[in-house]
N, C-alpha and C positions, 0 to 999 in steps of 0.2 A: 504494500500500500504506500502510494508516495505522499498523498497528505491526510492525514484525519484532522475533522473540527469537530466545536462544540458548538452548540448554536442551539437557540430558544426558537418558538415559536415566532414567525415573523421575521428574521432573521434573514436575513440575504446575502448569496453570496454571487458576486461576480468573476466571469470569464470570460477574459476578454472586454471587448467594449458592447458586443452585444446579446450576449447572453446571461441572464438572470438565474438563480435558485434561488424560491422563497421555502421556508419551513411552516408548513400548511398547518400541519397537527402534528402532534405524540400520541400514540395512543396505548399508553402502559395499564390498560384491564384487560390485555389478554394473553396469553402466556407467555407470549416474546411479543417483545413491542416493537411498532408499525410508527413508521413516519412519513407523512404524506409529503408531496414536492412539489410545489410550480415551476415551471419550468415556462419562462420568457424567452422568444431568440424569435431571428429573422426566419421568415417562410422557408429559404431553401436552405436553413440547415435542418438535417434531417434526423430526428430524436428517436432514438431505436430501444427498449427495455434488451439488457442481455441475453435473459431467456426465451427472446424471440427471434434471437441470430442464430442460425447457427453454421457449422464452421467453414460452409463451404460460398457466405456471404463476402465476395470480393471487397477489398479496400476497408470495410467495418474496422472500426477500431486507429486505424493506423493515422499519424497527423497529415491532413490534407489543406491542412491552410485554410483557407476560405472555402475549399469546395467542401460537397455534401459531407457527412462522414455519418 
């Protein structure tokens, strides 16, 4: 892992000039706690969950600069 935060509810973290993460919720009543995330960015970057990649998704992951990722 290259960075971990901590961060409250509301909470924002920025990447870059145009992409946002807000901390939505916490939700520590159920056995492992859930934290929800907004996610702000331009149309063509393209926001992907990891367990909906999988390994044979060309370029995912890798730094592309400005293009999709």
């Amino acid at each position: 892992m290259a960075l971990e935060l901590t961060r409250r509810v509301g909470d924002k973290i920025f990447i870059g000039n145009d992409i946002v993460l807000t901390v939505v919720s916490i939700d520590t009543t159920r056995a492992s706690n859930h934290v929800r995330l907004g996610i702000e960015a331009p149309q063509h970057k393209k926001i992907l969950r990891k367990e909906l990649i999988d390994d044979t998704t060309p370029d995912v992951g890798r730094d592309q600069g400005d293009q999709e990722v």
